[in-house]
C-alpha positions in Angstrom: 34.8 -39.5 -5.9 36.5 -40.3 -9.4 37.0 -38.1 -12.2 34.3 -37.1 -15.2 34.8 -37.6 -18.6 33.5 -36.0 -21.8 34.9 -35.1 -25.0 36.5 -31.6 -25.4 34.3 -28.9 -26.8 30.5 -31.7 -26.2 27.8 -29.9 -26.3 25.1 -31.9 -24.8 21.8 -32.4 -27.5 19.8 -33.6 -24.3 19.7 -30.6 -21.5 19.5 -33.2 -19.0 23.1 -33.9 -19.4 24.8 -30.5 -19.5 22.3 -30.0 -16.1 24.1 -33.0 -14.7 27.8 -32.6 -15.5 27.5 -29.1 -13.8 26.4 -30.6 -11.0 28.4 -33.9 -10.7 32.0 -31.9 -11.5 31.0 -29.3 -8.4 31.1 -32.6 -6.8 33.5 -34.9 -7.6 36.4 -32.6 -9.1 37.2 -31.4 -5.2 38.0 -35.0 -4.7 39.9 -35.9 -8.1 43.2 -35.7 -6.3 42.6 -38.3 -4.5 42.9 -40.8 -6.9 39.6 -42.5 -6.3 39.4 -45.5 -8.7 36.2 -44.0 -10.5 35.9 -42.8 -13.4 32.1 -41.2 -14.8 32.2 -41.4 -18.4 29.3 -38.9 -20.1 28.0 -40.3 -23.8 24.9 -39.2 -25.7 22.6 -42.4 -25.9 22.6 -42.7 -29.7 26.5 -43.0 -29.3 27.7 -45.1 -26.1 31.4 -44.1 -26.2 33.6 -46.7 -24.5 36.0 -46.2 -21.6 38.9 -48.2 -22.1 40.4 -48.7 -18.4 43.8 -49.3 -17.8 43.6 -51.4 -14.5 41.2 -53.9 -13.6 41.0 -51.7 -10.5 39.2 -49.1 -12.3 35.5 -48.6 -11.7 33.7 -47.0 -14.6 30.1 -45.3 -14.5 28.4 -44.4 -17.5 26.6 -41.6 -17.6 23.5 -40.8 -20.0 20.1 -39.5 -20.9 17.1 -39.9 -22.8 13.3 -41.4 -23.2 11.9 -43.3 -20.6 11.8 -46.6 -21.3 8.5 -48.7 -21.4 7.0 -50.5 -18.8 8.8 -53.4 -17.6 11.4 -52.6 -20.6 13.9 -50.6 -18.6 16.4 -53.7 -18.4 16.5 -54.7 -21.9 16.8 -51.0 -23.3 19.3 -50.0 -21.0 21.6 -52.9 -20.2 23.5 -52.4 -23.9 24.5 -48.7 -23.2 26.3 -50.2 -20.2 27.9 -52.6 -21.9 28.6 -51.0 -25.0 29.9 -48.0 -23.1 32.2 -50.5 -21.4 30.8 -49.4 -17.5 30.8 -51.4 -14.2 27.0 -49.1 -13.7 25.3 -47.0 -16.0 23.0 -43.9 -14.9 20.1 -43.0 -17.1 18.6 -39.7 -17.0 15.3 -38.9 -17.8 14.8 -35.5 -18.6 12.2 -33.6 -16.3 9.1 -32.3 -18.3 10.2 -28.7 -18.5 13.2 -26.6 -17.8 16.7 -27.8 -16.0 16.6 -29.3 -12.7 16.8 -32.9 -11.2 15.7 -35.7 -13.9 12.2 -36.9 -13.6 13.5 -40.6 -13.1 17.2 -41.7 -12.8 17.8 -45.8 -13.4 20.5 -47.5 -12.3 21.7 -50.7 -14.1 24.5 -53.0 -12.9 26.2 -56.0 -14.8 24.5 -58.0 -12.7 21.4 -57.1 -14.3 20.3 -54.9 -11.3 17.9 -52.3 -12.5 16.1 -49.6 -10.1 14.8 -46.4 -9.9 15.4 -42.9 -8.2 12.8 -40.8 -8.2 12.2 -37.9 -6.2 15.6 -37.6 -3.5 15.7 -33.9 -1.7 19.5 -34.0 -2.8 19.8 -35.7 -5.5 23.7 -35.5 -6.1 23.8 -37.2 -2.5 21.3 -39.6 -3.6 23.4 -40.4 -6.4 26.4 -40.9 -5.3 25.5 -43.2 -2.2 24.5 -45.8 -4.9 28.1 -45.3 -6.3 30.0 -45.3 -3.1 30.0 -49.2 -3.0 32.6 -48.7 -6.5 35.2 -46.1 -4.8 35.5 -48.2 -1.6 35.9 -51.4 -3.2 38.8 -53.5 -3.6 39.1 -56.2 -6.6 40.7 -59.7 -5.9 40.7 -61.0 -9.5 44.6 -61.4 -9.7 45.8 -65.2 -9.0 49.0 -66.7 -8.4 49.3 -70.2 -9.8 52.0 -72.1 -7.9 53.2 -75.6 -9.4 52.6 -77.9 -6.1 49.4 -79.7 -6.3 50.1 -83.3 -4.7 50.5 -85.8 -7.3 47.8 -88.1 -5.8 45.2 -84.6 -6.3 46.1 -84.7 -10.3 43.9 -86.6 -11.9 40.8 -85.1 -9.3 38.9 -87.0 -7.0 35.6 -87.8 -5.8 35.2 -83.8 -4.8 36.2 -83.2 -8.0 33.7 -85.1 -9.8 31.0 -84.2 -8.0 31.6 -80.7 -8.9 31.9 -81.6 -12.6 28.3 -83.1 -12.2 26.9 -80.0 -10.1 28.1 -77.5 -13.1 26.8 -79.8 -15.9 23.3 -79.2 -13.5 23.8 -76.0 -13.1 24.4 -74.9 -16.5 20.8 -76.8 -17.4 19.7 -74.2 -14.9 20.0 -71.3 -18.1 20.9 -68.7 -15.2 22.7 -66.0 -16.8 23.8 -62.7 -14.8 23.1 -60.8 -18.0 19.7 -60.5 -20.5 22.1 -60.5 -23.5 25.4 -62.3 -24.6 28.1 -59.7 -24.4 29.9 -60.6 -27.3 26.7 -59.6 -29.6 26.7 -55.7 -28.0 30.5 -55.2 -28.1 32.5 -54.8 -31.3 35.6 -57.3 -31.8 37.7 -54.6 -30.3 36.0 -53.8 -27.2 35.3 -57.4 -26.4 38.8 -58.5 -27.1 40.1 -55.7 -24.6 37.3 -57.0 -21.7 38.5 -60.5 -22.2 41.9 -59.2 -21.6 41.7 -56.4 -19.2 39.9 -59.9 -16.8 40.6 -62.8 -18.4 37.1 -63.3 -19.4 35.9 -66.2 -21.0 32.1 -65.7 -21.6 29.2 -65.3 -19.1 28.6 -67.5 -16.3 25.8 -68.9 -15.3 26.8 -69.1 -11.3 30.3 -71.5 -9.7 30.6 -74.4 -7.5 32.8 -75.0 -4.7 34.0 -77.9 -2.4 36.1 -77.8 0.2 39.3 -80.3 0.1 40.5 -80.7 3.9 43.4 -79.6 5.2 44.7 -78.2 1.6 41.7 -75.1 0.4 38.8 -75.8 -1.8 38.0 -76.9 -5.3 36.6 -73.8 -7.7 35.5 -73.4 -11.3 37.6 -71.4 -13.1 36.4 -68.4 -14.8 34.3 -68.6 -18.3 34.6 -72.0 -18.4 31.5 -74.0 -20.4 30.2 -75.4 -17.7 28.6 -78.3 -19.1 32.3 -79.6 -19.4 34.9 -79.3 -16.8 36.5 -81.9 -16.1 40.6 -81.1 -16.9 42.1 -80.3 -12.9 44.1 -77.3 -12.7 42.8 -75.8 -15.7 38.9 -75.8 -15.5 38.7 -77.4 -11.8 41.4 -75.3 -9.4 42.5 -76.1 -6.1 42.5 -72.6 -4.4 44.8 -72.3 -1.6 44.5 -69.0 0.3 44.0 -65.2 0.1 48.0 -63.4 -0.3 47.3 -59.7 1.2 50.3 -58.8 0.1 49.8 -59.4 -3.9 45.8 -58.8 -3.3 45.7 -62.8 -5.1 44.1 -65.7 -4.4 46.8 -68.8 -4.4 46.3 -71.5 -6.3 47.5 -74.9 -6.8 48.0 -76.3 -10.0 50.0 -79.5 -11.7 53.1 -78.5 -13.2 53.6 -77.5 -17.1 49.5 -76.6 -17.1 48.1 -73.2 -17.8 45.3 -72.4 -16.0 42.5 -70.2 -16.0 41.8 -67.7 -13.6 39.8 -68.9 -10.6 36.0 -67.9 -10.5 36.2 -64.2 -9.5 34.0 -65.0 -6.5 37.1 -67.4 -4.9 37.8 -64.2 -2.4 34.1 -65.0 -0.7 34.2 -68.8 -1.4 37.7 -68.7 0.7 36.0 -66.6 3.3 32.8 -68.7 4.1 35.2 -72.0 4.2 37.3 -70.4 6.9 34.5 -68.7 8.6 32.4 -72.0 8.8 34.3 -75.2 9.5 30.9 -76.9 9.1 30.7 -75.9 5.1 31.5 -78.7 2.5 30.5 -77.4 -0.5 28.9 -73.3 -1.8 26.8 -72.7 -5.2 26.3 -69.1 -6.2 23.3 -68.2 -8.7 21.6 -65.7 -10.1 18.5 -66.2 -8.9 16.3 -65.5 -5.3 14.6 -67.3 -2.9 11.7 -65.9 -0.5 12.8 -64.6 3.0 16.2 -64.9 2.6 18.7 -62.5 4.2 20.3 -60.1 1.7 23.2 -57.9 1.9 22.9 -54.2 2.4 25.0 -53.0 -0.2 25.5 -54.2 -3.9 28.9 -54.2 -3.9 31.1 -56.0 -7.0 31.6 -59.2 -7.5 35.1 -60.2 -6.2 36.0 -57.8 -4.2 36.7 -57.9 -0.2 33.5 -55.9 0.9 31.2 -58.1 -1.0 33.0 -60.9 0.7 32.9 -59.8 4.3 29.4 -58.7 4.0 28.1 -62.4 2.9 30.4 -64.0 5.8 29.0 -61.5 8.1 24.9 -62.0 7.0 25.8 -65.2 6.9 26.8 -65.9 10.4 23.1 -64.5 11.6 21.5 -67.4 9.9 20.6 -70.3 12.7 22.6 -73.0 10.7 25.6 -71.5 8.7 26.8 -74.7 7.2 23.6 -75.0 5.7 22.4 -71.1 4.7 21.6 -69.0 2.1 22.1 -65.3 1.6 20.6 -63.0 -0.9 23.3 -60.9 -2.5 21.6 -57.5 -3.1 20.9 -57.1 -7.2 22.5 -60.1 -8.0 22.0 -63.4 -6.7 22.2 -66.1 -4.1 25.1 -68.1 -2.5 24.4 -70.9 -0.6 26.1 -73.7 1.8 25.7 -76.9 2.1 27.3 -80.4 3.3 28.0 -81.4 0.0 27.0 -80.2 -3.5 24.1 -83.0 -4.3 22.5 -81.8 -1.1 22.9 -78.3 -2.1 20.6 -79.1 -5.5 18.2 -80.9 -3.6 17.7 -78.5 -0.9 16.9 -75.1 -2.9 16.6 -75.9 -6.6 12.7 -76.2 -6.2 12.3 -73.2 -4.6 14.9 -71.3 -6.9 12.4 -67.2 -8.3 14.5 -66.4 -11.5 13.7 -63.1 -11.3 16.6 -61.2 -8.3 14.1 -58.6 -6.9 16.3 -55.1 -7.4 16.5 -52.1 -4.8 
């Protein structure tokens, strides 16, 4: 399952690590020829070493040890080594008390500020690599292809359009951020610059909106937009068309002589619960919970087709899907609705900030 990197000639400070790259190469090098799209990149906690990916494609696991961190303070002391490392996930060893052997307490972090513990597994390399498995099997629909054909009458937006310029001003009020910490203040100028252009990044988000436009798609927020402001069609507001298998891009329609943003890297699921459900108007994702929902069962990435199929497919267990809500594991909530007012109404006073993580 990927490949392992570490500087030539490291020589681990922290036992824990050297006990872990053993293990994890007997593992993973076997499989290295097949390409996998994950790579495990070993640092030493006082120096999180970036992994510069080539591809959007690439999944990148980050790899470290040291203290445990203090009650309730796993999040914030561990979510900058993943970013500043540059990872998709970061694992955290703790060492065990005495000796080599499996790590008193592994934590797993996500972007999407999941944070949970392994303790105890009978095989732990198994252990360990389940929670990964969601990365190597994924597959990223982040690309777009911007066609110049939205209908002249579509140009200056609509009624649709407006109501999802007020939903984002309401939710950006909502101060629901996937992340404890602005990126830009853990990365160096270099770093940063190279995630804004490796996916078109704009800054964090603090959830999209979506309305479906019959007969021609739905309406989106386009990525890393301020959403207190969008208002400008085919750049900040995008008509999004369909999925194209063949590019692995969502098509979008925009007025010609505009240059548009990406679409919201969630458009793949958006496009999927719209043609799933002919009853859904209008879908708000946010990064927040709700009691009793149904979640799914694997944390996959944001964007990609797995992620997507499983919230169609949890959806469609719900008794009214043009009117749901599914958790999505570590990260968040997406919810359908007629229309985006009734959304608000509906689940905003019920809205836990806190995404319970597993």
């Amino acid at each position: 399952m990927g490949s392992v990197v570490v500087p030539a000639g490291q020589e681990w400070a922290v036992p824990a690590l050297r006990w872990f790259e053993a293990g994890l190469r007997a593992r993973v090098e076997p499989e290295a020829a097949t390409a996998t799209p994950v790579v495990w990149n070993l640092f030493p906690s006082d120096h999180p070493r970036p992994y510069r990916r080539r591809s959007q494609a690439t999944f990148v696991v980050g790899v470290t040890a040291g203290p445990a961190p203090a009650e309730g303070a796993a999040l914030e002391t561990l979510y900058p080594l993943l970013i500043r490392s540059l990872g998709n996930l970061l694992v955290y060893l703790v060492p065990p008390a005495s000796g080599d052997g499996p790590p008193a307490a592994t934590h797993f972090v996500t972007l999407e500020r999941g944070c949970y513990v392994l303790e105890g597994a009978a095989d732990y390399f198994a252990a360990v690599l389940r929670r990964v498995e969601p990365l190597s099997g994924s597959h990223l629909v982040i690309d777009n292809t911007f066609v110049p054909d939205l209908p002249p009458d579509l140009r200056a937006g609509n009624a649709r359009t407006a109501e999802m310029a007020e939903a984002s001003r309401a939710l950006k009020a909502l101060d629901l951020l996937p992340a404890p910490f602005p990126i830009e203040k853990l990365l160096d100028p270099r770093d940063f610059a190279h995630l804004r252009r490796m996916f078109q990044l704009g800054g964090l988000s603090y959830g999209n909106v979506s309305v479906r436009e019959p007969g021609l798609g739905f309406w989106m927020s386009a990525s890393g937009v301020d959403k207190a402001r969008i208002e400008k069609v085919g750049e900040e507001i995008l008509l999004v068309r369909r999925y194209d298998a063949d590019t692995r891009s969502m098509v979008v329609s925009v007025p010609p002589g505009v240059h548009p943003r990406r679409a919201s890297v969630d458009a793949i699921e958006h496009l999927f619960l719209y043609d799933a459900f002919p009853q859904v108007g209008a879908i708000l994702h946010v990064h927040a919970w709700m009691g009793g929902v149904p979640s799914t069962d694997v944390n996959y990435p944001c964007g990609t087709l797995e992620l997507a199929t499983a919230v169609r497919d949890r959806l469609a267990t719900v008794p009214d899907p043009g009117h749901g809500v599914v958790g999505l594991r570590n990260h968040g909530l997406t919810i359908t609705g007629e229309n985006l007012p009734e959304i608000f109404a509906r689940v905003i006073p019920h809205l836990l900030r806190q995404v319970p993580m597993r």
